[in-house]
C-alpha positions, 0 to 999 in steps of 0.5 A: 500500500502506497500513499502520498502525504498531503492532507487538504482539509478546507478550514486549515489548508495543505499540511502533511500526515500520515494515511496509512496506519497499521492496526491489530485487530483480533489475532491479524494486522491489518493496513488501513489507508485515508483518503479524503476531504475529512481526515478527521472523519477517516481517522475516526474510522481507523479507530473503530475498525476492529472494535465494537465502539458504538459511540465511534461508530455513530460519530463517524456516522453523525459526521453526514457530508463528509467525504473520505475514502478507506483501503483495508488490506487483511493479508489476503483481501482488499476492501474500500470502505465508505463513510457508512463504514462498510466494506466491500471486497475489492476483485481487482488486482491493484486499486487507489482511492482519493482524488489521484486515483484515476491517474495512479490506476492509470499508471499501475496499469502501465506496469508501475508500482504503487510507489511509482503510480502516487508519484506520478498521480502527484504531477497531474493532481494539485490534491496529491503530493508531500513525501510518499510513503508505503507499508507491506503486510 
């Protein structure tokens, strides 16, 4: 899992942040990626994965407008999760969420990595850049 490091949020601007998170939950890990006009919101997510908050849950659920994107890599699935909090299994064989995502398929299909296709995403589009970052399972 690849990820750039810029976060736009409307009321503060461009800063920088981590979007890939590591998490145990039950016996596995898990990797959860962010993506999104509402990290607040997305960061709510990574917390309640995994768990049986229902105060995160329905204030992540309150939170009606908002707009993030969630990867979860298990190991073996992938899965994007909406701000309803389900996931759906992804069948592809790779995947990108945000709003870079269209030129990082674009180039994993051309055979980059996905180091390389968020590096290239964050040429075409103003929303991606900073330092990119990955994680393996």
């Amino acid at each position: 899992m690849a990820s750039d490091s810029r976060y736009c949020e409307t009321t503060v601007g461009i800063t920088r942040g981590p979007k890939i998170f590591r998490k145990k939950v039950g016996k596995r890990e898990v990797l959860i990626g962010i993506a999104g006009e509402d990290t607040f919101a997305a960061m709510l997510f990574v917390d309640w994965y995994g768990t049986n908050n229902d105060a995160l849950y329905k204030s992540i659920t309150a939170l009606d407008g908002d707009t993030f994107d969630i990867l979860i890599w298990d190991g073996r699935k992938l899965f994007e999760a909406n701000p309803r909090c389900r996931p759906c299994e992804i069948e592809e064989s790779y995947y990108a969420i945000g709003s870079g995502a269209l030129h990082a398929i674009t180039a994993m299909d051309c055979g980059k990595s996905a180091v390389q296709a968020v590096q290239l995403a964050a040429r075409r589009d103003q929303h991606t850049g900073g330092r990119v970052v990955s994680q393996k399972l």
